[in-house]
The first five atom37 places (N, CA, C, CB, O) and aatype in JSON, in Angstrom:
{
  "aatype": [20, 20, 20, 20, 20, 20, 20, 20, 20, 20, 20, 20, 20, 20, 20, 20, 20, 20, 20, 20, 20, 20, 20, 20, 20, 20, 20, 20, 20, 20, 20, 20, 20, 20, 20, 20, 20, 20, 20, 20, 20, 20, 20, 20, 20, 20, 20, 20, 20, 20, 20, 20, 20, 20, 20, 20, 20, 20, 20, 20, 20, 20, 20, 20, 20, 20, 20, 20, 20, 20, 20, 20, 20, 20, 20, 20, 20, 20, 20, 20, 20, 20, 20],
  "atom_mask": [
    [1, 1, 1, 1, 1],
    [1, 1, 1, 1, 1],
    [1, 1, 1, 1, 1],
    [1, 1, 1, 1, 1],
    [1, 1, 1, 1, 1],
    [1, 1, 1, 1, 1],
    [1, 1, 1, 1, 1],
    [1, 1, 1, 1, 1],
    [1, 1, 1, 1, 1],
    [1, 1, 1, 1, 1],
    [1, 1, 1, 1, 1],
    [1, 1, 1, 1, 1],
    [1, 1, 1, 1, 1],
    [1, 1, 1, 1, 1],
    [1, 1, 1, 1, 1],
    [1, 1, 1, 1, 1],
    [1, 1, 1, 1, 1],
    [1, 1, 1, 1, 1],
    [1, 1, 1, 1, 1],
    [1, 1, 1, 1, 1],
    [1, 1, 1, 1, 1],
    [1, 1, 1, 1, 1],
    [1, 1, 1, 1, 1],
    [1, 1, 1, 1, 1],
    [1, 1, 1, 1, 1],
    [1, 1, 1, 1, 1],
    [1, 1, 1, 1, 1],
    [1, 1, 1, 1, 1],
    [1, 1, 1, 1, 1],
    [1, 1, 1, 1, 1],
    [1, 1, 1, 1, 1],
    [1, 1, 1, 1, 1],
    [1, 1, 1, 1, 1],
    [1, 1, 1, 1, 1],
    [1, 1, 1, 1, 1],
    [1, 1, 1, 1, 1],
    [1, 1, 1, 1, 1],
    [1, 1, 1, 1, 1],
    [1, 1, 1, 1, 1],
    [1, 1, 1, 1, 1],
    [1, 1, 1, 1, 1],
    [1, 1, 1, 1, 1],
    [1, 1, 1, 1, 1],
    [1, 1, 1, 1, 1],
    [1, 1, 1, 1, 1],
    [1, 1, 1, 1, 1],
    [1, 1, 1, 1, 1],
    [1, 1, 1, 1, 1],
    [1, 1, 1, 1, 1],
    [1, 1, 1, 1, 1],
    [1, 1, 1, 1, 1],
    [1, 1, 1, 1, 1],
    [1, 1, 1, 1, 1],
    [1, 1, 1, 1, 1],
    [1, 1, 1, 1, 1],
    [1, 1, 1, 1, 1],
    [1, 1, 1, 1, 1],
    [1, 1, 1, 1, 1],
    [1, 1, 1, 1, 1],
    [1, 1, 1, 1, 1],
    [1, 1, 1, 1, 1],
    [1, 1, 1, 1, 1],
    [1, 1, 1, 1, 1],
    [1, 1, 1, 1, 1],
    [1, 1, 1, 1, 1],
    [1, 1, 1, 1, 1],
    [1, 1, 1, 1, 1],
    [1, 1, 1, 1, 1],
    [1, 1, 1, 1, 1],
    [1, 1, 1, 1, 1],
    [1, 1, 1, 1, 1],
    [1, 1, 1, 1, 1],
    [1, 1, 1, 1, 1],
    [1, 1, 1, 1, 1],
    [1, 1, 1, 1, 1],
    [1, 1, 1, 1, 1],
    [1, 1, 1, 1, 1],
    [1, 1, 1, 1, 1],
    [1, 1, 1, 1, 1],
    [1, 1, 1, 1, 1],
    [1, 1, 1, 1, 1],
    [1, 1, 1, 1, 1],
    [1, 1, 1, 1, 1]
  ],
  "atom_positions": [
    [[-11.82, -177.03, 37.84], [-11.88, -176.3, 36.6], [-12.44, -177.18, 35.47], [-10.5, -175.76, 36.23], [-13.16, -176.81, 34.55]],
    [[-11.94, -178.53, 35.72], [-12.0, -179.47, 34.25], [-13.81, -179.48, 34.57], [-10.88, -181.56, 34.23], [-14.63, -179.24, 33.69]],
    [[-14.03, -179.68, 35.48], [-15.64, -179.83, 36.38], [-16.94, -178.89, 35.43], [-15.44, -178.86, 38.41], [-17.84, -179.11, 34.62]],
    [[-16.32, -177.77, 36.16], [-16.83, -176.67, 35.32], [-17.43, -176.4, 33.83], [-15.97, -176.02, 35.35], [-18.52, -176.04, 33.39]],
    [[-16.3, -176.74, 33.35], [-16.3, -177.0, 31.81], [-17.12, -178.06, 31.55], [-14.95, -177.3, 31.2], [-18.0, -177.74, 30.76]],
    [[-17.18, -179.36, 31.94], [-17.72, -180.47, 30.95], [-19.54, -180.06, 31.82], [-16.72, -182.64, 31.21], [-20.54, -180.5, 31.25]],
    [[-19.72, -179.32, 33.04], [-21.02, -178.71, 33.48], [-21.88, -177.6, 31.97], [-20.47, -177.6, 35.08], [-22.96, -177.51, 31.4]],
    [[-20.65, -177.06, 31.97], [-20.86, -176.11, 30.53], [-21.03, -176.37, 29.7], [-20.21, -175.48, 30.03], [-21.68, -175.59, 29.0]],
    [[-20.5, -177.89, 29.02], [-20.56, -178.08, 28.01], [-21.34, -179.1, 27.88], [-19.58, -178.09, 27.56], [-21.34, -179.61, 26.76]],
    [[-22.17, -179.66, 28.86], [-23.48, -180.43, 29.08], [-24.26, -179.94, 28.71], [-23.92, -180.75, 30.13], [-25.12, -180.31, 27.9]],
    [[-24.02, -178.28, 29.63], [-25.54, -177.31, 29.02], [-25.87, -177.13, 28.19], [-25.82, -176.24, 29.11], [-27.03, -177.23, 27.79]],
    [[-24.59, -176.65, 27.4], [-24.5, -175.91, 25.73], [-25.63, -177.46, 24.68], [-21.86, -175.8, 24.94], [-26.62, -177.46, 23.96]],
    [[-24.85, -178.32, 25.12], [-25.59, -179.89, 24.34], [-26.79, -180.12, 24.37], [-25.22, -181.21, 24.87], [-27.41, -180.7, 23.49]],
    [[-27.48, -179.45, 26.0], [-28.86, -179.79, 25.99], [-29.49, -178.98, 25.24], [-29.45, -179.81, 27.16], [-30.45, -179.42, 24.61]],
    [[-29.13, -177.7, 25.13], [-29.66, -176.74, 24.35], [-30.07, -176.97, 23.67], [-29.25, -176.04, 23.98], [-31.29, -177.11, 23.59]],
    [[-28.88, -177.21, 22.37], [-28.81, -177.14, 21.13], [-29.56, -178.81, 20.7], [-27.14, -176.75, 20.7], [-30.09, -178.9, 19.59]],
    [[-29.55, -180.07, 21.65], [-30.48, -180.67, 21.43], [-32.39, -180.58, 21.65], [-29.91, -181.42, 21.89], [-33.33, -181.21, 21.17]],
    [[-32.24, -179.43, 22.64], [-33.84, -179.43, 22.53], [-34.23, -178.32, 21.09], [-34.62, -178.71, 24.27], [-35.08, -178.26, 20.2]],
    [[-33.29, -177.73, 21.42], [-33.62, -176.78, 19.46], [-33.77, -177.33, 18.36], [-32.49, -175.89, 18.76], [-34.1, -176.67, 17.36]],
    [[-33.52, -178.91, 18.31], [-33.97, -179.26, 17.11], [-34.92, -180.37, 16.77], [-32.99, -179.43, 16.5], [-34.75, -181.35, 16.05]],
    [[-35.68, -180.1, 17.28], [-37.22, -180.65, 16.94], [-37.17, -180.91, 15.84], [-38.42, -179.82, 17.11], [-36.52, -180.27, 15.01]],
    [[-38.07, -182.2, 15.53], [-38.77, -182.62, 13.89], [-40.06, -181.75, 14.39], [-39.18, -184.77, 13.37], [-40.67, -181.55, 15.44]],
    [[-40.12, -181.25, 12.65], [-41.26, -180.49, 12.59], [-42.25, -181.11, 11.47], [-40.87, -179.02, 12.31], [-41.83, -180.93, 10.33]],
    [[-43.47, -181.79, 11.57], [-44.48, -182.43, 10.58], [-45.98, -182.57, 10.75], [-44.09, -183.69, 10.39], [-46.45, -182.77, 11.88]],
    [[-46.6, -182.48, 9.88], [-47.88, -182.68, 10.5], [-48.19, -183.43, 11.07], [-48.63, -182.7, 10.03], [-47.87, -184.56, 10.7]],
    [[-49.12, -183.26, 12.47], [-49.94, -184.93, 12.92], [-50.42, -185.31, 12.59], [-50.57, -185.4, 13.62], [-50.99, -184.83, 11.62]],
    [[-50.68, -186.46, 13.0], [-51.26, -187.46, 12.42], [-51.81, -188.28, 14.13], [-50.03, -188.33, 11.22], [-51.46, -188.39, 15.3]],
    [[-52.73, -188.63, 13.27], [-53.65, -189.72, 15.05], [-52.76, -191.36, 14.31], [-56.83, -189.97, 15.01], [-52.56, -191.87, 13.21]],
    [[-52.48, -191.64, 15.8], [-51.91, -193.09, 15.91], [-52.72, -194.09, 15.19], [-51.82, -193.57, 17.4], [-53.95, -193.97, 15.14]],
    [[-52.25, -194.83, 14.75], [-52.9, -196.13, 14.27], [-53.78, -196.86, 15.31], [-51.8, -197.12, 13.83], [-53.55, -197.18, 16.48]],
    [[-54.75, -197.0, 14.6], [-56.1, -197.45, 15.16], [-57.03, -196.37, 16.48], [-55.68, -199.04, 15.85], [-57.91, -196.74, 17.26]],
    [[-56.31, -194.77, 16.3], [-57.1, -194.12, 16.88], [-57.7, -193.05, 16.43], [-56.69, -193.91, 17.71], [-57.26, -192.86, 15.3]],
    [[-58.44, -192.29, 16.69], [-59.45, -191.38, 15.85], [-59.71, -190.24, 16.61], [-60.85, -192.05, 15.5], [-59.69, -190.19, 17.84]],
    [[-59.96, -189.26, 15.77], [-60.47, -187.85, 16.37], [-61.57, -187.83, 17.47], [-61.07, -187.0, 15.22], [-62.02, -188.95, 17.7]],
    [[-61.92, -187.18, 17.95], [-62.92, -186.64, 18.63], [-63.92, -186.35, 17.55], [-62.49, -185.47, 19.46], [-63.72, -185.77, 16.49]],
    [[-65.53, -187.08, 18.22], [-66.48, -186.62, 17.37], [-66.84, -185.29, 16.85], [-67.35, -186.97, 17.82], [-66.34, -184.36, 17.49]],
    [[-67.47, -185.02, 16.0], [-67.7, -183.64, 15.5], [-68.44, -182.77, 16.34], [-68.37, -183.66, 14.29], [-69.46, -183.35, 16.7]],
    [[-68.34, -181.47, 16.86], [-69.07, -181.11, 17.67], [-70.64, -181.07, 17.04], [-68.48, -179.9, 18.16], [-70.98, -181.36, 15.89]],
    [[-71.58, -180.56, 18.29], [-73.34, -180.69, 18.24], [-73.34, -179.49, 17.36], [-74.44, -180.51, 19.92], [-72.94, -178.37, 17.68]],
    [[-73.93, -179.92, 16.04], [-74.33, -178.96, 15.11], [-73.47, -178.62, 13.95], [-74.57, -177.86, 15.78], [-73.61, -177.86, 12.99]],
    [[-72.46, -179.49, 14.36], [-71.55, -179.13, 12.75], [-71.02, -180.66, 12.31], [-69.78, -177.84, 13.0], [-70.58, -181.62, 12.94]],
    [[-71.29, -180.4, 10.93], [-71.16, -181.8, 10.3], [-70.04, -182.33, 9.87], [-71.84, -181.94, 9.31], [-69.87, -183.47, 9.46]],
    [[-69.14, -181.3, 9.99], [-67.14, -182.05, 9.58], [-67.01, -182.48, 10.78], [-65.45, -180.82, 9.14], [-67.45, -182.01, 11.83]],
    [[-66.3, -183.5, 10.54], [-65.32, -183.41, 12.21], [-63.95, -182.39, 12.0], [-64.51, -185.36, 12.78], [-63.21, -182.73, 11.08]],
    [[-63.73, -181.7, 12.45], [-62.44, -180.78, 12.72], [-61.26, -181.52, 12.54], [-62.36, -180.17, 14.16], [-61.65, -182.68, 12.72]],
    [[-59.9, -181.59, 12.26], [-58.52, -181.86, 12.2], [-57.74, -181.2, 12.87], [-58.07, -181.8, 11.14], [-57.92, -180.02, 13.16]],
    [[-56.65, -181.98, 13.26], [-55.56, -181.62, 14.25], [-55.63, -180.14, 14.01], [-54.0, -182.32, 13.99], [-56.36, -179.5, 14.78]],
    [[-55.04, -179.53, 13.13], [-54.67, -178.19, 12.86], [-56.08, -177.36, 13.79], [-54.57, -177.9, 10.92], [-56.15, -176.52, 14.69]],
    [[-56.95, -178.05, 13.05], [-58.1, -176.9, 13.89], [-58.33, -176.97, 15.45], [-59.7, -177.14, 13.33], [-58.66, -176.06, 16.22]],
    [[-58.07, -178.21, 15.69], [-58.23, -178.67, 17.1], [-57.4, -177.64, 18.03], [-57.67, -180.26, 17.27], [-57.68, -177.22, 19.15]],
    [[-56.63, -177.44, 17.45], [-55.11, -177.11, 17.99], [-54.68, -175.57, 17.88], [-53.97, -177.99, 17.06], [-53.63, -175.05, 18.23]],
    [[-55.84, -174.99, 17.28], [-55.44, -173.19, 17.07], [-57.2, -173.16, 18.07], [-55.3, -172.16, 14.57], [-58.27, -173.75, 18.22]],
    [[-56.44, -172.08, 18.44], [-57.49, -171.32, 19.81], [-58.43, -170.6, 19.18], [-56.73, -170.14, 20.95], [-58.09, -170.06, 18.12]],
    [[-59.9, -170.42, 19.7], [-60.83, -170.04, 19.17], [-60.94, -168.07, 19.44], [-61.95, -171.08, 19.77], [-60.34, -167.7, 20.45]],
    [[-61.56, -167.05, 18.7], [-61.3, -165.84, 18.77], [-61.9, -165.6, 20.83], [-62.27, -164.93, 17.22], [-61.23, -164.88, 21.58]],
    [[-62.69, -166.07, 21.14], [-63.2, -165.94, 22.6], [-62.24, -165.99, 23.49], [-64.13, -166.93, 23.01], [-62.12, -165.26, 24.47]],
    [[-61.08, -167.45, 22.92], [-60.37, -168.03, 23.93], [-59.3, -166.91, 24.27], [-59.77, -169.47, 23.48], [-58.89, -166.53, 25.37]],
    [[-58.93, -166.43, 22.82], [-57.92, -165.43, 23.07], [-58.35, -164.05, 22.18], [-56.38, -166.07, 22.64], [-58.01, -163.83, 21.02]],
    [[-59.05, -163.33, 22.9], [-59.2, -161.95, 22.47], [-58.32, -161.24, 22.16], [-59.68, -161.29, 23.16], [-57.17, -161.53, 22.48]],
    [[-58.63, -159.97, 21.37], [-57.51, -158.65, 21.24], [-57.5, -158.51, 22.17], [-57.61, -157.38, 20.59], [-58.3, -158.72, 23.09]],
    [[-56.23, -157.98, 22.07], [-56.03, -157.06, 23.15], [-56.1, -155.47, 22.69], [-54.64, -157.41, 23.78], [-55.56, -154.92, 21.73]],
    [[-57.18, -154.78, 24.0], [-57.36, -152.99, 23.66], [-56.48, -152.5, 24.37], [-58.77, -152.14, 24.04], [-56.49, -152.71, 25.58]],
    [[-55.53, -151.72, 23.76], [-54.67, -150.72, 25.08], [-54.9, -149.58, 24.68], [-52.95, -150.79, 25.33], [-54.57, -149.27, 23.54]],
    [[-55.49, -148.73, 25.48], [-55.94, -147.19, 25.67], [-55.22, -146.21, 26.57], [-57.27, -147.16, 26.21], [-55.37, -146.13, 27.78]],
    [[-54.39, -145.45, 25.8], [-53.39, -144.77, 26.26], [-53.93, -143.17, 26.83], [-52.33, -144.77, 25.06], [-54.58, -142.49, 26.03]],
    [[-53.76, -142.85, 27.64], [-54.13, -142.03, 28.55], [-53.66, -140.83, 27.96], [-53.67, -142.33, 29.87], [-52.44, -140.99, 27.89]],
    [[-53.88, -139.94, 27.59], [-53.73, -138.5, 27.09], [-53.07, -137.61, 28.32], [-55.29, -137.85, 26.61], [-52.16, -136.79, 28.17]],
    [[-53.75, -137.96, 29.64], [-53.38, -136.8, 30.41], [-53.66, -137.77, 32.16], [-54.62, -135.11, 29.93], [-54.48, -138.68, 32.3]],
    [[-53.14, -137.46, 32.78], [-53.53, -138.49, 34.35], [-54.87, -138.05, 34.82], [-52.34, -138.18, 35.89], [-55.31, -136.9, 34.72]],
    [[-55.63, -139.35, 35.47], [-57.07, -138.78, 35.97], [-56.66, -139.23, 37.25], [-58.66, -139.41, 35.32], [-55.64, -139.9, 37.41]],
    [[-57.66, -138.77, 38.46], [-58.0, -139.2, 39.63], [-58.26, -140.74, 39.95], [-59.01, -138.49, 39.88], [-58.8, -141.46, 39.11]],
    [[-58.01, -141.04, 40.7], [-59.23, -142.51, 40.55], [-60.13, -141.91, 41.58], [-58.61, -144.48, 41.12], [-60.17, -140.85, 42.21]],
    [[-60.88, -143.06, 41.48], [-62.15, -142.63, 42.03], [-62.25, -143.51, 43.18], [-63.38, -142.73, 41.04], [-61.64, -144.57, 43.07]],
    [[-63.15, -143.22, 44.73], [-63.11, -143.9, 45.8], [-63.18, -145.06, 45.53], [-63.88, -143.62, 46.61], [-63.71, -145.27, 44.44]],
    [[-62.8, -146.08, 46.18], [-62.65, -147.92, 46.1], [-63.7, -148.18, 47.39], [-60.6, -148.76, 46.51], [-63.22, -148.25, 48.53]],
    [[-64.83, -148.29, 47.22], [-65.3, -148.82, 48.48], [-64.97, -150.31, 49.0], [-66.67, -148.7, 48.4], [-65.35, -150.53, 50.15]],
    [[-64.31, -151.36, 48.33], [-63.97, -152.3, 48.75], [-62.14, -152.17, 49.47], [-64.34, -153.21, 47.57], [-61.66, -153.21, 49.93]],
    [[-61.55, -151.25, 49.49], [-60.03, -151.27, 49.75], [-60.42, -150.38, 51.15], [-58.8, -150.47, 48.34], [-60.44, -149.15, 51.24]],
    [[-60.78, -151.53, 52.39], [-60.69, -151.47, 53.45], [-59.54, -152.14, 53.86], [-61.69, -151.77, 53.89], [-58.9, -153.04, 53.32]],
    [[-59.33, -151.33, 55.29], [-58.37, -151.7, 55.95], [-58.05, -153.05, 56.81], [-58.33, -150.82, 56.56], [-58.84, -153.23, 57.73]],
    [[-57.31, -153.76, 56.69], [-57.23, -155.24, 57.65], [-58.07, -155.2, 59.1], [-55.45, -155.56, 58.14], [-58.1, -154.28, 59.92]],
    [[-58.64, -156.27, 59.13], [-59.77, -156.27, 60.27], [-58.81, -156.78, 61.36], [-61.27, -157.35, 59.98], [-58.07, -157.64, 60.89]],
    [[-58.56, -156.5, 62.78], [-58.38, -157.26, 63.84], [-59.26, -158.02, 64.43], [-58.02, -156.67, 64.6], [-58.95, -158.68, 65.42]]
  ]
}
């Protein structure tokens, strides 16, 4: 029983220690530097930009809701397992 408990109360600790992160801006280590500027643009970029995803990488998302059920249509590739 005593087992149990201090198992439980390990968990509860890890938790609540990974929940509390320092939160600050980065910063590049001493004596190291960004990545050159990409071909054709003359800033070099910063962490922040480095670090948020470009509109390509992550598109909208379209969801198109169906009014009424359709058929599908033949699959010529959803053949049956070959022996």
């Amino acid at each position: 029983m005593v087992r149990r408990h201090a198992i439980v109360l390990l968990g509860l600790t890890a938790v609540a220690l990974a929940g509390c992160g320092n939160r600050r801006p980065l910063k590049t280590e001493a004596g190291q530097s960004l990545p050159p500027a990409p071909y054709g643009r003359a800033e070099k970029p910063n962490a922040d930009d480095l670090l948020s995803a470009p509109v390509q990488a992550r598109p909208q998302r379209s969801v198109e809701l169906r009014s009424r059920s359709q058929d599908r249509e033949d699959d010529p590739f959803d053949l049956p397992p070959e022996n």
